[in-house]
PDB file of N, CA, C and O in Angstrom:
ATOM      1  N   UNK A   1     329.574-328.013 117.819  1.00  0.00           N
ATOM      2  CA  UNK A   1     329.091-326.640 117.825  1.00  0.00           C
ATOM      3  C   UNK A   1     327.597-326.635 118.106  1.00  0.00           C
ATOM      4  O   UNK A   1     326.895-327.230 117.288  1.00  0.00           O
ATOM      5  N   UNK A   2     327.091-326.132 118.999  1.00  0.00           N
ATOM      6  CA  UNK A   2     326.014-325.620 119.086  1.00  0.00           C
ATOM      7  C   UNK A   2     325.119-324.592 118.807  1.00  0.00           C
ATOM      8  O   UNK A   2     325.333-323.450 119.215  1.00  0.00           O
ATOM      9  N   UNK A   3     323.872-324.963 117.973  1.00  0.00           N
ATOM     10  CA  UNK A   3     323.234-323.594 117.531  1.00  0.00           C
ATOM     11  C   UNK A   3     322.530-323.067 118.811  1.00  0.00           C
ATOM     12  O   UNK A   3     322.237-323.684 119.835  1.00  0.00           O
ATOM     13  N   UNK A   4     322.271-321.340 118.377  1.00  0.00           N
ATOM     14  CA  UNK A   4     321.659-320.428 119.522  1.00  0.00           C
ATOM     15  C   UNK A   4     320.463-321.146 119.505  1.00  0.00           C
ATOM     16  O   UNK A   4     320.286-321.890 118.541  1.00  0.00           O
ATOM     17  N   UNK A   5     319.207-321.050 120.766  1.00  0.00           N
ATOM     18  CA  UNK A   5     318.057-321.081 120.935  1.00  0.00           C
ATOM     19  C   UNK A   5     317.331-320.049 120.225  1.00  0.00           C
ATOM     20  O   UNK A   5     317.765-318.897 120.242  1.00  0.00           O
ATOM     21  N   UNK A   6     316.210-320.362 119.567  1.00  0.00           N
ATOM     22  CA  UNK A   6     315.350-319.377 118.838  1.00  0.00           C
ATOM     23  C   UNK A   6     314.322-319.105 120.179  1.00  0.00           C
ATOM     24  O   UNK A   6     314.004-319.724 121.194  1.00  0.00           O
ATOM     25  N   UNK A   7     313.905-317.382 119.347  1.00  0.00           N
ATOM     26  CA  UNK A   7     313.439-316.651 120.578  1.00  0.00           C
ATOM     27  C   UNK A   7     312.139-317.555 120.871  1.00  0.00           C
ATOM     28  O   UNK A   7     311.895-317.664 122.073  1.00  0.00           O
ATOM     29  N   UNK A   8     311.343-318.162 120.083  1.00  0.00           N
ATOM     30  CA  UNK A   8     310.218-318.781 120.187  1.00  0.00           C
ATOM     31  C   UNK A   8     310.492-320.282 121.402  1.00  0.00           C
ATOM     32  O   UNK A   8     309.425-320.724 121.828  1.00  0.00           O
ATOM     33  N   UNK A   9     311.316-320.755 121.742  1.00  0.00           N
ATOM     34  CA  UNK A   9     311.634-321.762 122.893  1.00  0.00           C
ATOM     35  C   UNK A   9     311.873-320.800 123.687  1.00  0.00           C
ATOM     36  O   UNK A   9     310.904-320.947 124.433  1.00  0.00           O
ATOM     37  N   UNK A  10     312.374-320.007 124.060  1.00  0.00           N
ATOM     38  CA  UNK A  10     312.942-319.196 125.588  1.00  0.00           C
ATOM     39  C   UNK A  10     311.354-318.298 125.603  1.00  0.00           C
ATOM     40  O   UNK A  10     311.005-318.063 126.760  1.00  0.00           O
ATOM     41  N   UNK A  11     310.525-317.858 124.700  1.00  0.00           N
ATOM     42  CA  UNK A  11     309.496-317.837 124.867  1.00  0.00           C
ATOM     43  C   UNK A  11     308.249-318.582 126.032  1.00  0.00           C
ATOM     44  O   UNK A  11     307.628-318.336 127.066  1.00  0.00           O
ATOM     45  N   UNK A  12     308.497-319.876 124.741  1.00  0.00           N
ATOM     46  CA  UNK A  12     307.523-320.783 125.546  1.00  0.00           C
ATOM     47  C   UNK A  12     308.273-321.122 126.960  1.00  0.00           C
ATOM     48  O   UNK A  12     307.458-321.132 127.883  1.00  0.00           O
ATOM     49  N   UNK A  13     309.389-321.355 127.300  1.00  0.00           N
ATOM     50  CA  UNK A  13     309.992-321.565 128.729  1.00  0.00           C
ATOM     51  C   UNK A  13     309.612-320.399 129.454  1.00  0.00           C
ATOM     52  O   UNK A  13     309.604-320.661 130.656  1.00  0.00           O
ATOM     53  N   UNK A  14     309.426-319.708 129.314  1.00  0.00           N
ATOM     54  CA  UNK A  14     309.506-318.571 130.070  1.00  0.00           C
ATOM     55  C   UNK A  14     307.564-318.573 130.264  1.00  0.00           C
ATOM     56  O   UNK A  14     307.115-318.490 131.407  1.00  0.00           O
ATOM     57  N   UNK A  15     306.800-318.652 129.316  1.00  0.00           N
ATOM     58  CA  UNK A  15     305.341-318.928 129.296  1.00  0.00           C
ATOM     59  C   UNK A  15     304.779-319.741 130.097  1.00  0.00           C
ATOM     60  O   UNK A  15     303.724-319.552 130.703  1.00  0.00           O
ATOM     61  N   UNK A  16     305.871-321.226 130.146  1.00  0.00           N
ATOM     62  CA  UNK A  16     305.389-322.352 130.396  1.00  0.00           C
ATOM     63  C   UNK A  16     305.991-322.501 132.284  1.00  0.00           C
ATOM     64  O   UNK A  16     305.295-323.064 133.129  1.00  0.00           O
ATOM     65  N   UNK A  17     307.163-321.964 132.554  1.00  0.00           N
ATOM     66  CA  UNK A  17     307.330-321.370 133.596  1.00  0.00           C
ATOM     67  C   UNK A  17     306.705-320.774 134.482  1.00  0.00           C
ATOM     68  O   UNK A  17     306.612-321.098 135.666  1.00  0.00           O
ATOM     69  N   UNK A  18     306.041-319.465 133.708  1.00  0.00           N
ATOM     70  CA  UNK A  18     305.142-319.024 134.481  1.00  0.00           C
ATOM     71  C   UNK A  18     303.691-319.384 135.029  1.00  0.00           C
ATOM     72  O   UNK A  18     303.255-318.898 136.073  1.00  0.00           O
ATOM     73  N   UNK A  19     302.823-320.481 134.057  1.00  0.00           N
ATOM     74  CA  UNK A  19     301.894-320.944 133.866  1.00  0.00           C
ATOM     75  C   UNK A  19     302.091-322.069 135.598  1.00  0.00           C
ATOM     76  O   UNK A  19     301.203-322.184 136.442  1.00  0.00           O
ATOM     77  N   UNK A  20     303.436-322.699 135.660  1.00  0.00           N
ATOM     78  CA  UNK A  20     303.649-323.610 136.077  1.00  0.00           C
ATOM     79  C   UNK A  20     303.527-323.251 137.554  1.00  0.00           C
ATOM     80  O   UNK A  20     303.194-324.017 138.458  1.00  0.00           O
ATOM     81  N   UNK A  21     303.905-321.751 137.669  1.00  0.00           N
ATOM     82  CA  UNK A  21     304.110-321.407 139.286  1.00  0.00           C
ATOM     83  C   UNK A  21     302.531-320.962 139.767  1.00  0.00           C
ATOM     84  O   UNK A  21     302.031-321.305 140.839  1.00  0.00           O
ATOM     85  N   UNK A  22     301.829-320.081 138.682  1.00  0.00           N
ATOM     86  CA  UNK A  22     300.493-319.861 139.021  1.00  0.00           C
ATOM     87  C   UNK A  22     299.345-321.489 139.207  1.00  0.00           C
ATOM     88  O   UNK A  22     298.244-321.448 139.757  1.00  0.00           O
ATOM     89  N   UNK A  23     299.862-322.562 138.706  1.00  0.00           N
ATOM     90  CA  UNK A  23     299.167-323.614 139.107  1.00  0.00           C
ATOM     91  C   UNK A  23     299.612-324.040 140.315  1.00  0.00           C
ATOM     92  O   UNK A  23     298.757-324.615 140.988  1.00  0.00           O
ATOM     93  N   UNK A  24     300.956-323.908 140.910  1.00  0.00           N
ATOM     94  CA  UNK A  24     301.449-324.327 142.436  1.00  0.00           C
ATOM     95  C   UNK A  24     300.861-323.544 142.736  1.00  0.00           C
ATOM     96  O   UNK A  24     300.074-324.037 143.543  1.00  0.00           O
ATOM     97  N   UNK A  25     300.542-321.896 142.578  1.00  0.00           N
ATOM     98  CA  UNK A  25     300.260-321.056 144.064  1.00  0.00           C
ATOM     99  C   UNK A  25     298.623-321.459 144.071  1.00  0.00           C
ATOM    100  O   UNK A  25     298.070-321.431 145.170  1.00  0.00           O
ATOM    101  N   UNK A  26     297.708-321.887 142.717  1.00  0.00           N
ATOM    102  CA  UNK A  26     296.531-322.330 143.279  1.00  0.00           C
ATOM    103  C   UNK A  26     296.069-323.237 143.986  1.00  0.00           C
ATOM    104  O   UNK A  26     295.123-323.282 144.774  1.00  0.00           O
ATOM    105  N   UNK A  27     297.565-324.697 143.298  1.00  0.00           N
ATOM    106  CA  UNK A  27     297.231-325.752 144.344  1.00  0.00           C
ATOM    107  C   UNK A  27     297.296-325.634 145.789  1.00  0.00           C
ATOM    108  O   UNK A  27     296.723-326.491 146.463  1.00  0.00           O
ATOM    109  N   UNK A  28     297.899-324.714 146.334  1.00  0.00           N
ATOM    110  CA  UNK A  28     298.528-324.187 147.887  1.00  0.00           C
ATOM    111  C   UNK A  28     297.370-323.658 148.008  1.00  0.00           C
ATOM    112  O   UNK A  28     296.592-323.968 148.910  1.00  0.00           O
ATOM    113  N   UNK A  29     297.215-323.110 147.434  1.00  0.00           N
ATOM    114  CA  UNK A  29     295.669-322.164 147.777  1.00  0.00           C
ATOM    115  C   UNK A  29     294.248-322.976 148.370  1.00  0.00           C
ATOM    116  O   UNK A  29     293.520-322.957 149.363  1.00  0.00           O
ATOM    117  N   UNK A  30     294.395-323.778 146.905  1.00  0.00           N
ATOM    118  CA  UNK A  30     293.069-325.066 147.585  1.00  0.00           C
ATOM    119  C   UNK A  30     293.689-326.132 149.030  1.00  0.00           C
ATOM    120  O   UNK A  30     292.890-326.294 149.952  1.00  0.00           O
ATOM    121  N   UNK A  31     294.306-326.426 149.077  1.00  0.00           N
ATOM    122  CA  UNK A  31     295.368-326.904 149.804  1.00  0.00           C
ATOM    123  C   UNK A  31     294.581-326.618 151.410  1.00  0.00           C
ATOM    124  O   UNK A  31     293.901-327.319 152.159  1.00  0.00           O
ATOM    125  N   UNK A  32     295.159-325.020 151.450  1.00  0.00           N
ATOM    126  CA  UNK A  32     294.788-324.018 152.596  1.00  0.00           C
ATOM    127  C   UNK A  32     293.276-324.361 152.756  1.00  0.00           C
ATOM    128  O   UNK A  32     292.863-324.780 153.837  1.00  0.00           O
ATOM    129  N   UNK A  33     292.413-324.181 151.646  1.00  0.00           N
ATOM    130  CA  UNK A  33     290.980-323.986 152.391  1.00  0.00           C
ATOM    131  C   UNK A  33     290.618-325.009 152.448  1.00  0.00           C
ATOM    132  O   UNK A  33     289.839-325.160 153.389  1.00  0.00           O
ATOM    133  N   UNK A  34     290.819-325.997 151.795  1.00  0.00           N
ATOM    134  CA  UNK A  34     290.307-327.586 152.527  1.00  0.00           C
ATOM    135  C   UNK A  34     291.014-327.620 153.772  1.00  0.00           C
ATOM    136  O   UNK A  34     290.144-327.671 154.641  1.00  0.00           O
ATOM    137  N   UNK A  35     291.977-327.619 154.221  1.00  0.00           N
ATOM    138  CA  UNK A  35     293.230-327.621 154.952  1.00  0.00           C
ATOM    139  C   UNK A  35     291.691-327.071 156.520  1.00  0.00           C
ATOM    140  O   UNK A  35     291.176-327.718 157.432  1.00  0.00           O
ATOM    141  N   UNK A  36     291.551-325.753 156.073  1.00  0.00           N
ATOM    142  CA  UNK A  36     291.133-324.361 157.132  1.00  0.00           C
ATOM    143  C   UNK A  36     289.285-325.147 157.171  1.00  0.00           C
ATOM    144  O   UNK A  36     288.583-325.091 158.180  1.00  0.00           O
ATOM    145  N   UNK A  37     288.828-325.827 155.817  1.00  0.00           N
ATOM    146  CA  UNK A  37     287.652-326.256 156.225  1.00  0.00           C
ATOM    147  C   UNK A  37     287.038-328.002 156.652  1.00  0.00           C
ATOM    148  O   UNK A  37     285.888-328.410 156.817  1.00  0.00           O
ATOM    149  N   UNK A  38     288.267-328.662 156.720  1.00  0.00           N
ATOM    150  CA  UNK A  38     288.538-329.782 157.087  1.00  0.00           C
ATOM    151  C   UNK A  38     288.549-329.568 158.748  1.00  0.00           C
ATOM    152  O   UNK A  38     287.788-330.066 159.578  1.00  0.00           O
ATOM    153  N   UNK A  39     289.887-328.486 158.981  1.00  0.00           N
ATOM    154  CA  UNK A  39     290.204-328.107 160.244  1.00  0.00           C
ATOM    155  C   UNK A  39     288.802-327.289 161.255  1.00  0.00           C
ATOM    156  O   UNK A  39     288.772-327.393 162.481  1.00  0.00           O
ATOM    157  N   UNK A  40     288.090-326.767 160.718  1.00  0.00           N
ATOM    158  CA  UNK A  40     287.157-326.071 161.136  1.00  0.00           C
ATOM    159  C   UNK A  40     285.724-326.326 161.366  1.00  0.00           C
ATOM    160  O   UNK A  40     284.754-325.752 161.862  1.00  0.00           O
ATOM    161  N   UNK A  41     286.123-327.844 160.579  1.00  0.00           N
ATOM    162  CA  UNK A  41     284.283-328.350 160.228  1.00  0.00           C
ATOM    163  C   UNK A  41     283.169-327.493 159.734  1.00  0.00           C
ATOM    164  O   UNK A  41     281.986-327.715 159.993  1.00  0.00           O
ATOM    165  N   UNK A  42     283.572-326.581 159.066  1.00  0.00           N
ATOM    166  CA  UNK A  42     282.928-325.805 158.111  1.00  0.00           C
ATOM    167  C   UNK A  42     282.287-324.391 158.747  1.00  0.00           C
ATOM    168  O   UNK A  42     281.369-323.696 158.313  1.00  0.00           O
ATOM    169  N   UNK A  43     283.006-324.254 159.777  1.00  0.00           N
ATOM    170  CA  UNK A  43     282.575-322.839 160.686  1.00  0.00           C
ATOM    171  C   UNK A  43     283.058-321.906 159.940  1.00  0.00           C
ATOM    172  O   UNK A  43     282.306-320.949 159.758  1.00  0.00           O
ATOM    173  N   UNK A  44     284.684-321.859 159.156  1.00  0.00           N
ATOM    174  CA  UNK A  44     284.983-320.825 158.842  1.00  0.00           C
ATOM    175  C   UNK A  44     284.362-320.252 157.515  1.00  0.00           C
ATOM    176  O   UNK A  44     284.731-319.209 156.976  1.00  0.00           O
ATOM    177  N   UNK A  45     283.162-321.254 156.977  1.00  0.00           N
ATOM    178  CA  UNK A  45     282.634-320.696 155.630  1.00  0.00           C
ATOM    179  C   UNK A  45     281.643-319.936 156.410  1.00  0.00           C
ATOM    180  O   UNK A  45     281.315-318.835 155.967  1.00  0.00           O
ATOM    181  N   UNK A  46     281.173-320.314 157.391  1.00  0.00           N
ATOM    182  CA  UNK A  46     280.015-319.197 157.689  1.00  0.00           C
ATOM    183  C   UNK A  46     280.234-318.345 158.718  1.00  0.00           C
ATOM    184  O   UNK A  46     279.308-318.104 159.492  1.00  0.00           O
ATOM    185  N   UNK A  47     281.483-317.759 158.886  1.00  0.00           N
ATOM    186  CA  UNK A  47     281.830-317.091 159.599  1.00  0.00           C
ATOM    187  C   UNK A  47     281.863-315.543 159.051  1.00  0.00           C
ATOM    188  O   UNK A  47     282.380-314.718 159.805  1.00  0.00           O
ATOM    189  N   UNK A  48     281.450-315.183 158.039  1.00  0.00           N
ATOM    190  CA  UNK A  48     280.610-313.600 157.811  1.00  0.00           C
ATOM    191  C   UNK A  48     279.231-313.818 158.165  1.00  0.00           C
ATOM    192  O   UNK A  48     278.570-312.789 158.307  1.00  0.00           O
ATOM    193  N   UNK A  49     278.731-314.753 158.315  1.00  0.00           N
ATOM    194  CA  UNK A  49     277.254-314.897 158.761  1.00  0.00           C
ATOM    195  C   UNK A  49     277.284-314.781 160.111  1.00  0.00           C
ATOM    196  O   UNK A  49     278.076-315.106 160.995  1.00  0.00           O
ATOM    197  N   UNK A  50     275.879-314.060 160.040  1.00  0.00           N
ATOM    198  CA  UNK A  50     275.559-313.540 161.906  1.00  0.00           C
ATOM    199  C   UNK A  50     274.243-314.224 162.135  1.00  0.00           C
ATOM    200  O   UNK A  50     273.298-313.609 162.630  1.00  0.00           O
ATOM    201  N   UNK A  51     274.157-315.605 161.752  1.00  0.00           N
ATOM    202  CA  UNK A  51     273.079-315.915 162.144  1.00  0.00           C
ATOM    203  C   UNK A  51     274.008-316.545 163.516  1.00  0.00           C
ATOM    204  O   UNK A  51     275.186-316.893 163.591  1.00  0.00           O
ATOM    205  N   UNK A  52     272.669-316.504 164.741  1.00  0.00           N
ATOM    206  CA  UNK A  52     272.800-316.945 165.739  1.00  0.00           C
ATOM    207  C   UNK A  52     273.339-318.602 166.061  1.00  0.00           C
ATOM    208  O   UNK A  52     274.101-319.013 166.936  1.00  0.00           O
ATOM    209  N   UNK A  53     272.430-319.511 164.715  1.00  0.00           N
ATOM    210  CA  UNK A  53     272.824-320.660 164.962  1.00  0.00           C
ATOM    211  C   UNK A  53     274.156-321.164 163.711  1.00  0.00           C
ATOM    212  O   UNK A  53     274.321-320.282 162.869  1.00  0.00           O
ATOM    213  N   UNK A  54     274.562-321.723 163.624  1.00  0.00           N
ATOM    214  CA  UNK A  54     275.795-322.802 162.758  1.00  0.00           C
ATOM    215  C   UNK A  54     274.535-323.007 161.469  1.00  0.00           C
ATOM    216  O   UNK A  54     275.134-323.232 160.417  1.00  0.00           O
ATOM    217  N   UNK A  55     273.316-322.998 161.291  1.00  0.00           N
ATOM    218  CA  UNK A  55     272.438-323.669 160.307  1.00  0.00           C
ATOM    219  C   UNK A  55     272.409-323.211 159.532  1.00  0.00           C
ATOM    220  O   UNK A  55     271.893-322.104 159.690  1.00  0.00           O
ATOM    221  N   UNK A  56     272.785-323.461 158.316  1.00  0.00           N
ATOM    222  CA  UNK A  56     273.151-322.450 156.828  1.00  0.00           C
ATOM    223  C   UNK A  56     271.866-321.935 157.148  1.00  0.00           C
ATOM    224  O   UNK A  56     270.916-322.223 157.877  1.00  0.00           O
ATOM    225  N   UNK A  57     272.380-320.577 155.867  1.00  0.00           N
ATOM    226  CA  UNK A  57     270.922-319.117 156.029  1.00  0.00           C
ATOM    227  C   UNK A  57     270.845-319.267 154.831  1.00  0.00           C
ATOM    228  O   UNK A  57     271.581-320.004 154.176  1.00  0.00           O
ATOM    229  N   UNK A  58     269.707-318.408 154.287  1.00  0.00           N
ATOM    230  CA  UNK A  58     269.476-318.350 153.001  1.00  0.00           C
ATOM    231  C   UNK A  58     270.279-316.998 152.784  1.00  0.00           C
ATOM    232  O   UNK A  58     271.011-316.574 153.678  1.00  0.00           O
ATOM    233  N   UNK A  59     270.157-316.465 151.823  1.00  0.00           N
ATOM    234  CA  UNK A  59     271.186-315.626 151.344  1.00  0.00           C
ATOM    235  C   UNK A  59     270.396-314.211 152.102  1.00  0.00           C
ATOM    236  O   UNK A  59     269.172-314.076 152.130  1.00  0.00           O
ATOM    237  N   UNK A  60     271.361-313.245 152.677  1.00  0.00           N
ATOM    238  CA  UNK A  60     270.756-312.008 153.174  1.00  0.00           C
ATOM    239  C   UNK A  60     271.430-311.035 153.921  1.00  0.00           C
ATOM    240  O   UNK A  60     272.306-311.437 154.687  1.00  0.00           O
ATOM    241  N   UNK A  61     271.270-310.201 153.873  1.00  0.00           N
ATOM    242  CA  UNK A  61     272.400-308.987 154.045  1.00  0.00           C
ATOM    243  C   UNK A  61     273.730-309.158 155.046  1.00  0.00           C
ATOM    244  O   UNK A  61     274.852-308.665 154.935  1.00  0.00           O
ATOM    245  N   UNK A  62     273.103-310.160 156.195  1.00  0.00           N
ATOM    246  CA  UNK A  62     274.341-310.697 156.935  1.00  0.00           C
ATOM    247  C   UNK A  62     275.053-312.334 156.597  1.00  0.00           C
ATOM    248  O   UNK A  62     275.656-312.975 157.458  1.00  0.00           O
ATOM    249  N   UNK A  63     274.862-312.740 155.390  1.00  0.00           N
ATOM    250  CA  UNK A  63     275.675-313.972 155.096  1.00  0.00           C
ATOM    251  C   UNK A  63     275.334-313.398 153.380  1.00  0.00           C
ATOM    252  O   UNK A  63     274.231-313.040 152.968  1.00  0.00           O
ATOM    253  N   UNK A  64     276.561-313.444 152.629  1.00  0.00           N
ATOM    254  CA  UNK A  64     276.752-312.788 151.430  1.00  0.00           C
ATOM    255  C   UNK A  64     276.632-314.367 150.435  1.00  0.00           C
ATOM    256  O   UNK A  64     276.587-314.072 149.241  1.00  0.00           O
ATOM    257  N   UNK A  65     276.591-315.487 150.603  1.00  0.00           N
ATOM    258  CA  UNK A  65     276.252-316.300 150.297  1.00  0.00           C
ATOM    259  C   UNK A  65     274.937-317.465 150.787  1.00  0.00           C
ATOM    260  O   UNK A  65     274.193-317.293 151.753  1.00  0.00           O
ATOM    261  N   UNK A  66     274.911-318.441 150.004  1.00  0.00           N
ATOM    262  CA  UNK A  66     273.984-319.512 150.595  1.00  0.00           C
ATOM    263  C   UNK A  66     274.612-320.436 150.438  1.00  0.00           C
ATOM    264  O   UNK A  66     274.972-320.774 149.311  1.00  0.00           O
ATOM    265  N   UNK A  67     274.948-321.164 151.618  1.00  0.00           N
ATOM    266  CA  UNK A  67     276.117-322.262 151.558  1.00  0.00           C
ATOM    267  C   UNK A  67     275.545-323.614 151.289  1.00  0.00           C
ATOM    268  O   UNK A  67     276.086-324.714 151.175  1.00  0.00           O
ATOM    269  N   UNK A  68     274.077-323.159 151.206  1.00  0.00           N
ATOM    270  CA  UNK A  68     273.030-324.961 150.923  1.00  0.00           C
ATOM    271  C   UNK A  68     273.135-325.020 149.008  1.00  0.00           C
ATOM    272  O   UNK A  68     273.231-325.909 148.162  1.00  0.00           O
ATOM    273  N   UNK A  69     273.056-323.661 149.014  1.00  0.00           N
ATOM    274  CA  UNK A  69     272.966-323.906 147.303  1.00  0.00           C
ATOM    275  C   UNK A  69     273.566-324.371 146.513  1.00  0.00           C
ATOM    276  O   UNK A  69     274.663-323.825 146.633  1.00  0.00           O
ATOM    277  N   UNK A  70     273.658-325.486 145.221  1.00  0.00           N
ATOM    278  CA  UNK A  70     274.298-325.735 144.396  1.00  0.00           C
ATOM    279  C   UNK A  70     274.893-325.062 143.045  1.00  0.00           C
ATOM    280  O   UNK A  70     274.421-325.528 142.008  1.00  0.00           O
ATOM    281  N   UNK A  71     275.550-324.364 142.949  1.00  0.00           N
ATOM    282  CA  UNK A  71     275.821-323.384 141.551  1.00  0.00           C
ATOM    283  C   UNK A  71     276.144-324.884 140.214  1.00  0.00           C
ATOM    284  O   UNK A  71     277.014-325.711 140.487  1.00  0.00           O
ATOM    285  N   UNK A  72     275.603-324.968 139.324  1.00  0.00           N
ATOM    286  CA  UNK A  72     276.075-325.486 137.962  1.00  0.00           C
ATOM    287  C   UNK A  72     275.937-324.610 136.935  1.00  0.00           C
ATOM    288  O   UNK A  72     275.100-323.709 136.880  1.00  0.00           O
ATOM    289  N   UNK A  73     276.801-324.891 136.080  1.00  0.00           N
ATOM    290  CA  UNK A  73     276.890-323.823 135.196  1.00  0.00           C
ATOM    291  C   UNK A  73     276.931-325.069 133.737  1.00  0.00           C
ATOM    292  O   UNK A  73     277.130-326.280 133.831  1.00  0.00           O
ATOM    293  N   UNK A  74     276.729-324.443 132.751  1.00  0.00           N
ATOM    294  CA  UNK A  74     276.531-325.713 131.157  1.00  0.00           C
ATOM    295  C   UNK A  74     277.647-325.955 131.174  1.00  0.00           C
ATOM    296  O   UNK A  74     277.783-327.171 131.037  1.00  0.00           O
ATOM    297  N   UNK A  75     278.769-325.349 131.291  1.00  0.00           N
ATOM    298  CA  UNK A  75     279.986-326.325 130.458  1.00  0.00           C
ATOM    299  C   UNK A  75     280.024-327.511 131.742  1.00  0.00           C
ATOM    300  O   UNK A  75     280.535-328.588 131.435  1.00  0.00           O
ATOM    301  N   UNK A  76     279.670-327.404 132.710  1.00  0.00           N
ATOM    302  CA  UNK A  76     279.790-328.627 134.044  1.00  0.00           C
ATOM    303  C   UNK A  76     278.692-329.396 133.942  1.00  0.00           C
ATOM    304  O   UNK A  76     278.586-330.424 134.612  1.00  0.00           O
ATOM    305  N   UNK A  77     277.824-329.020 133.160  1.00  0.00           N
ATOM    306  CA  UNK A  77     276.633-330.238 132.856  1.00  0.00           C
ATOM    307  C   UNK A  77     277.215-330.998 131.301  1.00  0.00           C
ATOM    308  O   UNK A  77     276.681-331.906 130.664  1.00  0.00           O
ATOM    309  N   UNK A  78     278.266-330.377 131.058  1.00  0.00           N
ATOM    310  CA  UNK A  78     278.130-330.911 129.448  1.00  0.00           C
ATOM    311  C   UNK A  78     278.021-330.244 128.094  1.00  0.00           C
ATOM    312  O   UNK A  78     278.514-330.723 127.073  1.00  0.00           O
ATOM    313  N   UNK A  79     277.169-328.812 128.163  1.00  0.00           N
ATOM    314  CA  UNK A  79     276.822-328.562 127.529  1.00  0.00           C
ATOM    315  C   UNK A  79     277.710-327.764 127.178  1.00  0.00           C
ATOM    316  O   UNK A  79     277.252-327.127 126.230  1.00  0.00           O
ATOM    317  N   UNK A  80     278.882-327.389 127.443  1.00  0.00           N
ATOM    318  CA  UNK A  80     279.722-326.443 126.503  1.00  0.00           C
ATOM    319  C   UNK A  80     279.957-326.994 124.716  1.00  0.00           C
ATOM    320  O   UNK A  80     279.639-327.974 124.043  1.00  0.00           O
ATOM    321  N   UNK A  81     280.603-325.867 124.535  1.00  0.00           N
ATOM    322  CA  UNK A  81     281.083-325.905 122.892  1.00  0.00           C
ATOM    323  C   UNK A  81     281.844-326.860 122.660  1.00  0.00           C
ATOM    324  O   UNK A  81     282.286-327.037 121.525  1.00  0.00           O
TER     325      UNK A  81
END
């Protein structure tokens, strides 16, 4: 005889399920843009930029980023809680 499943396992399956598909659709995701910036040699990151040449810009109304810059943040140095 088998006992029923308690709601707390079909819970977590159902939690752990879902958790599982949102980490495939990110890995696909990163996947794609290495994929698109591997394939592109890095044109398609500066392709909202209107500078004339390929030479990263500094940040300014026609490139919404700065593609030379490094972002770190504390928990990536270490310093989180």
């Amino acid at each position: 005889l088998s006992s029923p499943v308690p709601l707390q396992k079909w819970a977590l399956l159902a939690l752990s399920s879902c958790s599982s598909l949102c980490c495939l659709c990110c890995l696909l995701a990163l996947l794609v843009a290495v994929g698109l910036t591997l394939g592109t040699q890095g044109r398609a990151l500066l392709g909202p930029c209107s500078a004339g040449s390929s030479a990263p810009a500094p940040v300014s109304r026609e490139c919404p980023f700065d593609p030379t810059r490094v972002y770190v943040s504390a928990p990536g140095l270490g310093m989180g809680c």
